[in-house]
C-alpha positions in Angstrom: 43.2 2.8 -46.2 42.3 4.4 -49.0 44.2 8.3 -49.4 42.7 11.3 -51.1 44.7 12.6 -53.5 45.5 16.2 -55.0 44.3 16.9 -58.5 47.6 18.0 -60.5 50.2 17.7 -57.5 53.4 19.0 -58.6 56.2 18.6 -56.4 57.9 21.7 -55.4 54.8 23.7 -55.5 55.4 27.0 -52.9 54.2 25.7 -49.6 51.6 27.5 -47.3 50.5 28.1 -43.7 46.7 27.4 -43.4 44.5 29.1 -40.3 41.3 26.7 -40.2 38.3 28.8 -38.4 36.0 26.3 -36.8 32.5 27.1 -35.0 29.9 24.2 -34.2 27.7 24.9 -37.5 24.3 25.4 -38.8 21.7 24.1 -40.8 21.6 25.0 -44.8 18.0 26.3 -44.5 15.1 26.5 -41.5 13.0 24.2 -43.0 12.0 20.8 -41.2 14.0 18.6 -43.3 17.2 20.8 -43.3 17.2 21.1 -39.1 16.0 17.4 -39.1 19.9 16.6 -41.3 21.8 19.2 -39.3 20.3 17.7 -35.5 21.3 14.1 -37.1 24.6 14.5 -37.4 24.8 17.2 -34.5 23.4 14.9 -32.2 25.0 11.6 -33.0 28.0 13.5 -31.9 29.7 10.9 -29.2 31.7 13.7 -27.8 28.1 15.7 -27.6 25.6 12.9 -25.8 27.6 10.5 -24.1 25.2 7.7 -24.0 25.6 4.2 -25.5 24.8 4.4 -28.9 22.6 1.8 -29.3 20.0 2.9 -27.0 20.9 6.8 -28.2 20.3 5.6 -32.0 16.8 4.3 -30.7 15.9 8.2 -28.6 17.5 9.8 -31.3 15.6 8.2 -34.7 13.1 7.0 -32.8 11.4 10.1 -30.8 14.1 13.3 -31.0 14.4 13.4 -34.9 10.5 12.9 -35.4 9.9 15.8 -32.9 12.4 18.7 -32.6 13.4 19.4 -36.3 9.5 21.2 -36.7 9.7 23.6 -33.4 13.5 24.3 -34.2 12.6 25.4 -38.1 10.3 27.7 -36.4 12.7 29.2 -33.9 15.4 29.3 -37.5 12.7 30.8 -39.1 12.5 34.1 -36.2 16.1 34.4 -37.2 17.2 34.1 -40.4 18.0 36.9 -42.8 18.3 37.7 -46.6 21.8 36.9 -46.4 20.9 33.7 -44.7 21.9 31.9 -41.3 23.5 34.7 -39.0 25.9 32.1 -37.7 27.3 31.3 -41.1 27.0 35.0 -42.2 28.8 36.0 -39.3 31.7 33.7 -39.6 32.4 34.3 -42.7 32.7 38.3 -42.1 35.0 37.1 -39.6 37.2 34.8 -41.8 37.4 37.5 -44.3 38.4 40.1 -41.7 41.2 38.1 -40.4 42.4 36.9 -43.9 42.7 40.3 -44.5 44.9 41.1 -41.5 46.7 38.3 -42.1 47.1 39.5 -45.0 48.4 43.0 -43.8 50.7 41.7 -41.4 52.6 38.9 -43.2 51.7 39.0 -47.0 49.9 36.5 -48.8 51.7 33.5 -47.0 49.1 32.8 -44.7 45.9 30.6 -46.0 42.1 31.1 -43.9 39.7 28.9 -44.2 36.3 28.4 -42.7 34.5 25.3 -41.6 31.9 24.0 -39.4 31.5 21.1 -37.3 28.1 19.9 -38.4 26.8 20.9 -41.8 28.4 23.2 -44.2 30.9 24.3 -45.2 32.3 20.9 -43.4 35.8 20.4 -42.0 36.2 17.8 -45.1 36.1 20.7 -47.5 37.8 23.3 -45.5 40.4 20.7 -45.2 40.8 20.1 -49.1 40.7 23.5 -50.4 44.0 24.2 -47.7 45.1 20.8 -49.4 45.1 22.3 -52.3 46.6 25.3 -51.4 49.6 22.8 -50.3 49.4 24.0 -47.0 52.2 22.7 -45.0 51.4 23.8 -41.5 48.4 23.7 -40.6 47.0 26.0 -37.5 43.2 24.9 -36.4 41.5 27.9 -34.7 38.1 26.7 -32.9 36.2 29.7 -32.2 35.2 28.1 -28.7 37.0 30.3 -26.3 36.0 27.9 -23.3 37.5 24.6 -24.1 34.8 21.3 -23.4 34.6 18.1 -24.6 31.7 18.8 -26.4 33.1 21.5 -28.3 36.7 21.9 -28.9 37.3 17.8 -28.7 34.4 17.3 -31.0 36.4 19.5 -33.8 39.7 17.7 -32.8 38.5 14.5 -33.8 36.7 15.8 -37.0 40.3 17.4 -37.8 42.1 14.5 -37.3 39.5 12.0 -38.9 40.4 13.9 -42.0 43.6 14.2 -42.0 44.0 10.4 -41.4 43.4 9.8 -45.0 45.9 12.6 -46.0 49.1 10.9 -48.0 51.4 13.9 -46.5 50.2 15.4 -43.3 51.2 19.3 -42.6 52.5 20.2 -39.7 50.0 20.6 -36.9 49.2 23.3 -34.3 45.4 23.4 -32.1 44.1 26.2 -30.1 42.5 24.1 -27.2 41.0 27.5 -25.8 41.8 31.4 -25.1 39.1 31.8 -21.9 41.7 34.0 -20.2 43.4 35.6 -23.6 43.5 39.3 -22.7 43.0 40.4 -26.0 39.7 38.6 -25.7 39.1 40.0 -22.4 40.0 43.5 -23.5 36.6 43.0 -26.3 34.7 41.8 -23.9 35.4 44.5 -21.4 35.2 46.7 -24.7 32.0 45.8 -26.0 30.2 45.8 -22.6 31.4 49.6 -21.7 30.3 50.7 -25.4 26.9 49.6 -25.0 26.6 50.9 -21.5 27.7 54.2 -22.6 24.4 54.3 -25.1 22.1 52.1 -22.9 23.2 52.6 -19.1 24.2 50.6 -17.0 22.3 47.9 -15.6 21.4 46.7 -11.8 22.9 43.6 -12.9 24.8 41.7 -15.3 24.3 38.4 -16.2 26.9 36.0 -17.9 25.0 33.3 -19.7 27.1 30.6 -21.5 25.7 27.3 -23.2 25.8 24.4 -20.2 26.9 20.8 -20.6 25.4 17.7 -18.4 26.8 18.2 -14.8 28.2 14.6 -15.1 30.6 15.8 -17.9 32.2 18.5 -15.8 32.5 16.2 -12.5 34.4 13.6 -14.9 37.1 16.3 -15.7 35.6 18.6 -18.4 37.0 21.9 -17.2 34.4 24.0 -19.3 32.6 25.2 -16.1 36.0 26.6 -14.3 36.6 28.5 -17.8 33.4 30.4 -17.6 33.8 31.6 -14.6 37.6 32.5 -15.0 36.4 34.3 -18.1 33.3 36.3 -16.3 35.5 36.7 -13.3 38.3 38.6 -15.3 35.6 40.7 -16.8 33.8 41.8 -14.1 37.5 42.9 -12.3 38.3 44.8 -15.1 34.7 46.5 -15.3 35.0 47.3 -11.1 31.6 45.5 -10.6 30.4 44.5 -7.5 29.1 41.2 -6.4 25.5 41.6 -6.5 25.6 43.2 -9.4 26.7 39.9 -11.6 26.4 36.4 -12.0 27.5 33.7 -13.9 24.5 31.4 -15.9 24.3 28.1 -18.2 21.4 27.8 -20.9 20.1 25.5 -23.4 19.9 22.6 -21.0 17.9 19.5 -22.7 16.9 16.3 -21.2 16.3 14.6 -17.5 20.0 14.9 -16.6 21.1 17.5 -13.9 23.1 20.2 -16.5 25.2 23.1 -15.0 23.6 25.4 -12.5 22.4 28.3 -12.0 20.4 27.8 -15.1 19.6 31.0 -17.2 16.1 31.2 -17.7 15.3 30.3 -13.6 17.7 33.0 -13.0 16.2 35.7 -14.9 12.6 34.5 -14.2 13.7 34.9 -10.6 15.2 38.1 -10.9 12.1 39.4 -12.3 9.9 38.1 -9.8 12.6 40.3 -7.1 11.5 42.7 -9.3 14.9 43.5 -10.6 14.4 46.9 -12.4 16.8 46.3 -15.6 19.2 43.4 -16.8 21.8 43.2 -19.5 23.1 39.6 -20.7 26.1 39.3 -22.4 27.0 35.4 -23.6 30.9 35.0 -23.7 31.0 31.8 -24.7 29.4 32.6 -28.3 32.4 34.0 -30.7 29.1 34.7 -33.3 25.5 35.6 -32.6 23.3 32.4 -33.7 19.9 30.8 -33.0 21.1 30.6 -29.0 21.7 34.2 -28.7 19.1 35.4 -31.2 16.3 33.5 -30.2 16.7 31.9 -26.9 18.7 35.0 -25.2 17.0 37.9 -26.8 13.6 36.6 -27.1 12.6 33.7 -25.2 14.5 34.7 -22.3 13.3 38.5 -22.3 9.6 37.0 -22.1 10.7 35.3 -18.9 12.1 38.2 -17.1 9.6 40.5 -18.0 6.4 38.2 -17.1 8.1 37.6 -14.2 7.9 41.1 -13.4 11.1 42.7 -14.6 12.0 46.2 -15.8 13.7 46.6 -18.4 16.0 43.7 -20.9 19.0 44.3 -22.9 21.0 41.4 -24.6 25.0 42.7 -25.4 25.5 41.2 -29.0 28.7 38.9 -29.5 31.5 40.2 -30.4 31.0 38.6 -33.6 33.1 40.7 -36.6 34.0 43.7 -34.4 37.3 45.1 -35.2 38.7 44.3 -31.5 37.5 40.6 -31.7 39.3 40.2 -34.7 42.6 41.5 -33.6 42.4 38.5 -31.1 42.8 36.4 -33.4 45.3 37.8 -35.2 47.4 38.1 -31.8 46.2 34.3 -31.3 47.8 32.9 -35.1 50.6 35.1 -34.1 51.5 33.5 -30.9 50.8 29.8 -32.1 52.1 30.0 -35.4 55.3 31.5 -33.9 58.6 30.0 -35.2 56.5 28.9 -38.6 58.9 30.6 -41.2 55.5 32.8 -42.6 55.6 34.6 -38.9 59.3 34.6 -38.6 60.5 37.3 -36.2 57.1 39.0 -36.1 55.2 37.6 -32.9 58.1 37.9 -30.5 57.0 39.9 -28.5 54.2 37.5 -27.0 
């Protein structure tokens, strides 16, 4: 094994707590060859596409990676700004904004960190600047509030990979999920009602989180039950009815049987019922990106509407709104409680 060291470690250097912010990632650019490096390593995921990897190295090089990069550079390209991938852009806002909390709350003791799964920043160098920073405990925040294998494991084993080749490991702490936080709850049920109050409400609501391959969930991925926990707390709280919601799963790929009802036959059926206006919200998405952006607000809305719909309103993320952020500052709170830099201060969770 070989370790990584730290450049100039002194010991008795003033030790740290370190919050690593985690979302799945994005490519550097939406050109061809940047998607084509991003879907690589994205998709040679184990925990992703659970298929021997032998005959997946074959699918993936073979007829995947010579096909998909082009038509998703196009769909990056409908969504990319000056300031570059709204993903990355996003989470950044948002790891500023809670450093800065953090930083209200408890001084300068507390570290933040971003990284991404797949592309950049990576995990590796999110890791070594906390290294760095001697940080000594170590809390890992995946900004997945519905825990799956896909997701949530996936940055696990990234974590751990790296810290395998640490000489002295920090103290560890993971947030497997916050579905059912209410603080997250509370910005959900938040966000909906402000954009009601300047849009209306809708005849119907539609949840629509990313799906996984049926198979995963009937071998004990408990992703599916978390969705619907989360949309069912939601809808009690907003005193909706039960035709006026339903839960969805988008982004399906392949042959494989993924979770149902899918989102795009949903809304392509409401509009053929002539459903006179829909609003879709996507829980499951801490940051708007090119599923929300694109698929949601775009490709989606051409569905409903050709169908035969009325009107289509996508509910942005919560992304770096104030409400979404205290979350996470009541989540480091509770998880990092007895760590001596929140000493006394979350007790009341």
């Amino acid at each position: 094994m070989q370790y990584k060291n730290v450049p100039g470690f002194e010991h008795g250097t003033a030790e740290s707590l370190g919050v690593l912010m985690l979302n799945l990632g994005t490519p550097d650019a939406p050109t061809p060859t940047a998607v084509r490096r991003y879907l690589a390593e994205f998709l040679n995921d184990p925990r992703v596409v659970e298929v021997p990897r032998p005959i997946w190295w074959l699918v993936l090089h073979g007829v995947i990676l010579r096909v998909r990069p082009s038509r998703s550079a196009r769909a990056y390209q409908a969504v990319w700004t000056e300031r570059g991938s709204p993903l990355l852009d996003v989470a950044e806002r948002q790891a500023t904004g809670l450093s800065a909390l953090l930083d209200a709350r408890f001084g300068k003791g507390v570290r933040v960190e971003l990284g991404m799964r797949y592309g950049k920043p990576s995990v590796s160098e999110a890791l070594g600047r906390l290294k760095e920073a001697n940080v000594r405990r170590l809390l890992v925040l995946p900004l997945y509030p519905q825990y799956s294998g896909t997701t949530t494991a996936s940055v696990f084993d990234a974590v751990t990979d790296e810290l395998s080749t640490w000489r002295w490991l920090p103290e560890l702490r993971f947030i497997n999920q916050y579905h059912d936080d209410p603080r997250y709850i509370e910005a959900l049920v938040h966000s909906i009602r402000s954009y009601w109050q300047e849009n209306g409400e809708p005849e119907r609501l539609l949840f629509s989180f990313h799906g996984i391959p049926k198979r995963y969930f009937m071998a004990g991925d408990p992703y599916h039950c978390h969705c619907h926990k989360t949309a069912r707390m939601v809808v009690e709280a907003l005193d909706l009815p039960e035709d006026r919601w339903m839960v969805s799963f988008q982004s399906r790929v392949g042959r494989d049987e993924w979770l149902q009802p899918y989102t795009d036959e949903t809304l392509k059926l409401w509009g053929g019922d002539g459903v006179g206006k829909v609003h879709v919200v996507a829980p499951g998405f801490s940051a708007d990106c090119l599923e929300t952006l694109e698929e949601i607000n775009v490709e989606n809305r051409e569905y409903f509407l050709e169908a035969g719909g009325g009107e289509y309103h996508y509910i942005p993320c919560l992304n770096d709104d104030p409400a979404h952020l205290e979350m996470m500052l009541g989540l480091v709170e509770r998880h990092a409680c007895g760590w001596p830099e929140v000493s006394g201060v979350a007790e009341d969770w």
